[in-house]
KEVEX-93128 format. One record per residue (C-alpha): residue number from 1; x, y, z. Coordinates in steps of 0.25 Angstrom, whole numbers, plus 2048, in hexadecimal, padded with zeros to 3 digits. Layout:
BEGIN
rec i: NUM | px: X | py: Y | pz: Z
...
END
This chain:
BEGIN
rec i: 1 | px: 905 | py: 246 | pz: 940
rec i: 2 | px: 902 | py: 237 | pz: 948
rec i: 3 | px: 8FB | py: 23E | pz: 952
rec i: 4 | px: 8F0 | py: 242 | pz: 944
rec i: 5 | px: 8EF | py: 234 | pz: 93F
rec i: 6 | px: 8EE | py: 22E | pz: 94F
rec i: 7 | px: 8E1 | py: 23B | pz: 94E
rec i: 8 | px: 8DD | py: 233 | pz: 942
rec i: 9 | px: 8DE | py: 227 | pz: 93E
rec i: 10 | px: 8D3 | py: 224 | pz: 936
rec i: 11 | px: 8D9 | py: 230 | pz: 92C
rec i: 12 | px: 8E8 | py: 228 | pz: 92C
rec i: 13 | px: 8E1 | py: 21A | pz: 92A
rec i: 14 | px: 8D8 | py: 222 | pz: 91C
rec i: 15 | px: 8E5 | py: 228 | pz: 918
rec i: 16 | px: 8ED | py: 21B | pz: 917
rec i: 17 | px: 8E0 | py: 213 | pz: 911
rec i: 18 | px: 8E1 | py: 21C | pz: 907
rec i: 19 | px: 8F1 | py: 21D | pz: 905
rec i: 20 | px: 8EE | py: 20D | pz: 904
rec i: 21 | px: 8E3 | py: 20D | pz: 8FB
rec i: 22 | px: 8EB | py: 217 | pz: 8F1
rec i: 23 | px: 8F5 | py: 20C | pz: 8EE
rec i: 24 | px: 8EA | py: 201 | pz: 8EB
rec i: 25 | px: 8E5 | py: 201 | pz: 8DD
rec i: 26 | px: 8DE | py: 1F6 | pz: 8D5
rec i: 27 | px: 8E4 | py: 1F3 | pz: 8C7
rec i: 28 | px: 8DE | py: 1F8 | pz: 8BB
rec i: 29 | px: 8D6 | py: 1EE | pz: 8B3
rec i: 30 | px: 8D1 | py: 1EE | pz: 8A4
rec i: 31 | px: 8C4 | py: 1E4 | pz: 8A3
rec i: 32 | px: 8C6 | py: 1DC | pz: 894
rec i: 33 | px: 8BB | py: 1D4 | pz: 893
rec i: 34 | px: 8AD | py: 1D1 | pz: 89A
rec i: 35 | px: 8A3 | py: 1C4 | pz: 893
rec i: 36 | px: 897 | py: 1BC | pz: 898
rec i: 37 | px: 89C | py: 1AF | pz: 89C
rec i: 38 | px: 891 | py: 1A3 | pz: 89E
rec i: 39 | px: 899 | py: 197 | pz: 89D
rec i: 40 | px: 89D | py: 197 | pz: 8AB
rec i: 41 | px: 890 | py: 192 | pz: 8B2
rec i: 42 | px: 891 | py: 182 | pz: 8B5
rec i: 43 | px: 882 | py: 181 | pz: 8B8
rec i: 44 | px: 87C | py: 18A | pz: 8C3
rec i: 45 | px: 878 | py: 195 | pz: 8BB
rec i: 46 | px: 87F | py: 1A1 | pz: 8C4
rec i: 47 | px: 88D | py: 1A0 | pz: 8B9
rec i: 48 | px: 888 | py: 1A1 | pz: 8AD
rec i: 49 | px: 889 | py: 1B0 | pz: 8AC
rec i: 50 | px: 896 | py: 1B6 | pz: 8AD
rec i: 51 | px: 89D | py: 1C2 | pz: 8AB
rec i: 52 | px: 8AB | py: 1C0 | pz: 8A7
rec i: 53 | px: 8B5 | py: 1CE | pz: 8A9
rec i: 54 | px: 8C2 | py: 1CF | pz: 8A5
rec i: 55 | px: 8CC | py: 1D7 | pz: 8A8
rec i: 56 | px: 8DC | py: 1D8 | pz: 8A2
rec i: 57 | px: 8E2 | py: 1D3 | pz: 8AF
rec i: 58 | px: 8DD | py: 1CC | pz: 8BB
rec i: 59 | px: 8D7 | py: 1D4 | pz: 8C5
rec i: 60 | px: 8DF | py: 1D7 | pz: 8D2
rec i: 61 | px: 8D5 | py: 1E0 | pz: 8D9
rec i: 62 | px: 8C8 | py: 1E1 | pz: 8DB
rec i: 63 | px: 8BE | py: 1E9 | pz: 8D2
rec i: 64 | px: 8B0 | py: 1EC | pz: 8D2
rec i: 65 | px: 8A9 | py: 1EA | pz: 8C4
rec i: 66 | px: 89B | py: 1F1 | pz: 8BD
rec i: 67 | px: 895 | py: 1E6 | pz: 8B3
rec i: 68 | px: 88B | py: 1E9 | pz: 8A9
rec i: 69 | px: 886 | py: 1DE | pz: 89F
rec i: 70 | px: 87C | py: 1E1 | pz: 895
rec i: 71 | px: 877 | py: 1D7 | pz: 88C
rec i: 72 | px: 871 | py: 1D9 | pz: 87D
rec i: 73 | px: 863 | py: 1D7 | pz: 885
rec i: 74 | px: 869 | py: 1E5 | pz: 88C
rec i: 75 | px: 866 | py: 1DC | pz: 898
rec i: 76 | px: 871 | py: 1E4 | pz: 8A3
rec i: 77 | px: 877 | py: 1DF | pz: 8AD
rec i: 78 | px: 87F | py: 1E8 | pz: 8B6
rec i: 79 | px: 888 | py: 1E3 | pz: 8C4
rec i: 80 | px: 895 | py: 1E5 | pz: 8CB
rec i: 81 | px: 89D | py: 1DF | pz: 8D4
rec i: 82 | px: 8AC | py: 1DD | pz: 8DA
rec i: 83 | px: 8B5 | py: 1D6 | pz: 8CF
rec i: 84 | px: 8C1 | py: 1CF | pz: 8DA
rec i: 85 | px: 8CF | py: 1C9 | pz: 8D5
rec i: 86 | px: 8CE | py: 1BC | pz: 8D2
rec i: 87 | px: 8D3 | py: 1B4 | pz: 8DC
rec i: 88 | px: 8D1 | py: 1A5 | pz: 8D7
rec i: 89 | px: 8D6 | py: 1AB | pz: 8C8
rec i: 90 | px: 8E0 | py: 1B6 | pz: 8CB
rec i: 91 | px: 8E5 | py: 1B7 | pz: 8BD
rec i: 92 | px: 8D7 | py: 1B7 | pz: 8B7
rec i: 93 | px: 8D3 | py: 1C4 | pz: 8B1
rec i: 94 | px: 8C3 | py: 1BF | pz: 8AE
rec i: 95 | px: 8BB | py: 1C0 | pz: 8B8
rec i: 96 | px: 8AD | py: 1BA | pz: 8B8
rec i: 97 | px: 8A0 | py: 1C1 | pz: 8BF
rec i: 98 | px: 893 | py: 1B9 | pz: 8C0
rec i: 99 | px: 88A | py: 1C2 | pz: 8B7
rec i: 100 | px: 87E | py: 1BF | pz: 8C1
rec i: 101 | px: 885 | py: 1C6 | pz: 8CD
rec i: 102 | px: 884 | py: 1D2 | pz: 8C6
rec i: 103 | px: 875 | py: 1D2 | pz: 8C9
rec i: 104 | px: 871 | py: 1DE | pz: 8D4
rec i: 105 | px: 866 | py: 1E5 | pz: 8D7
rec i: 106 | px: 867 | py: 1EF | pz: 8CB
rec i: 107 | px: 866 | py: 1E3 | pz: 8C0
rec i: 108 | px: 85A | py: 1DF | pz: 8B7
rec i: 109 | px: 84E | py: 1D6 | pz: 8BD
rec i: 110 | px: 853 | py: 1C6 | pz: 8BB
rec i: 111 | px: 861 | py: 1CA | pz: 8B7
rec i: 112 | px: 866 | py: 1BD | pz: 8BA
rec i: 113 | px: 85B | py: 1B8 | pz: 8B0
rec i: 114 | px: 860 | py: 1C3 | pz: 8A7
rec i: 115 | px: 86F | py: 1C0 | pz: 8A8
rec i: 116 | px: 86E | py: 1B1 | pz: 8A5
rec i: 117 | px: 863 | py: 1B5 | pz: 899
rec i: 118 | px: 86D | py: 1C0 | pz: 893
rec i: 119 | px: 87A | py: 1C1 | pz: 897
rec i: 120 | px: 87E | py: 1B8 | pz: 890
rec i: 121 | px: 88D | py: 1B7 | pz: 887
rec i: 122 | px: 889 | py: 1BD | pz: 87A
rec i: 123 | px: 87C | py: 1C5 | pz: 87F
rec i: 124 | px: 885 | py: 1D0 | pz: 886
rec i: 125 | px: 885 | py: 1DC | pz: 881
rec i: 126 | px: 88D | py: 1E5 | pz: 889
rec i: 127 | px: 896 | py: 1E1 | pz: 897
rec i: 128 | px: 89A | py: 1EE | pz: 89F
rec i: 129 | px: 8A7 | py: 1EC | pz: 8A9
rec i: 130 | px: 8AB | py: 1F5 | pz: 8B2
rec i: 131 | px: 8B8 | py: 1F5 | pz: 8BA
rec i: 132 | px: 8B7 | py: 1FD | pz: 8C8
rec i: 133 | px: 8C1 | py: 1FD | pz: 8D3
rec i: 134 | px: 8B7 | py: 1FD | pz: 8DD
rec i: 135 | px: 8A7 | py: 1FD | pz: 8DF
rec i: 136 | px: 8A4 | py: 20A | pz: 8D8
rec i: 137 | px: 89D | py: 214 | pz: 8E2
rec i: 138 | px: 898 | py: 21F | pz: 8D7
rec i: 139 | px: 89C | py: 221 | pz: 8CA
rec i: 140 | px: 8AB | py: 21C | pz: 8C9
rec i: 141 | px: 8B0 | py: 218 | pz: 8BB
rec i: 142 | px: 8B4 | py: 20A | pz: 8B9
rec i: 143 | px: 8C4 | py: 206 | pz: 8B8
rec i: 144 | px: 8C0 | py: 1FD | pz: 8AD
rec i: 145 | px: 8B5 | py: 1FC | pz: 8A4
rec i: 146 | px: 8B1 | py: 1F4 | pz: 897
rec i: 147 | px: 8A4 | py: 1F2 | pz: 88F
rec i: 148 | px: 8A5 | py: 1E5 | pz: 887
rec i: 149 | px: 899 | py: 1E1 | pz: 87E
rec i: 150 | px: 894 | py: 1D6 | pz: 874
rec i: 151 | px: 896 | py: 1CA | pz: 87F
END
């Protein structure tokens, strides 16, 4: 039996990756409330919109979150990105994400002209929140999701 895992030791490394990985798992999370927050810029214009998530605890993992804003305009902005505990604010359970980082290559023509123009507190329609473990790689189904509207 040692002489098989000497043959193969890439195989005995996987087998214990994985008996490791079985015993890791991320906390479950419920997201309460998401709002457009533009009080926080003191002047250079890349603060002043931002998306505030909220969850019933701090997180203690890290997540990768879907967004999607849509204003009354149904101007649309869509983005993801990582969401890390907060190391500075460990017991915060809001964490803020600047709502122009959520620009990529798939977002309107002038979206920072249209973020600062419409998403705006009280001109939101509709903010989508998705909760995933990990970067999605198909069609997995978020751990968490919420639609809130009238912001």
């Amino acid at each position: 039996m040692q002489q098989s895992w000497v043959k193969f030791p890439t195989f005995g490394a996987l087998i214990l990756s994985l008996l490791t990985l079985v015993g890791c798992s991320k906390d479950p999370v419920k997201i309460t409330s998401a709002q457009v927050v533009s009080s926080l810029d003191k002047g250079s214009g890349n603060f002043d919109r931002v998306l505030q998530i909220c969850f019933d605890k701090p997180l203690s993992s890290t997540y990768y979150h879907k967004i999607v804003i849509v204003t009354k305009e149904n101007v649309k902005i869509a983005g993801s990105g990582l969401l890390r505990p907060l190391a500075s604010d460990p017991d915060n359970k809001c964490h803020l994400r600047n709502v122009y980082l959520y620009i990529n290559k798939d977002s309107p023509v002038d979206a920072r002209q249209l973020i600062k123009d419409y998403v705006v507190p009280g001109n939101v329609r509709q903010v989508l929140v998705q909760l995933y473990n990990e970067k999605p790689k198909g069609k997995e189904l978020p751990i968490a999701e919420k639609i809130f509207t009238g912001l």
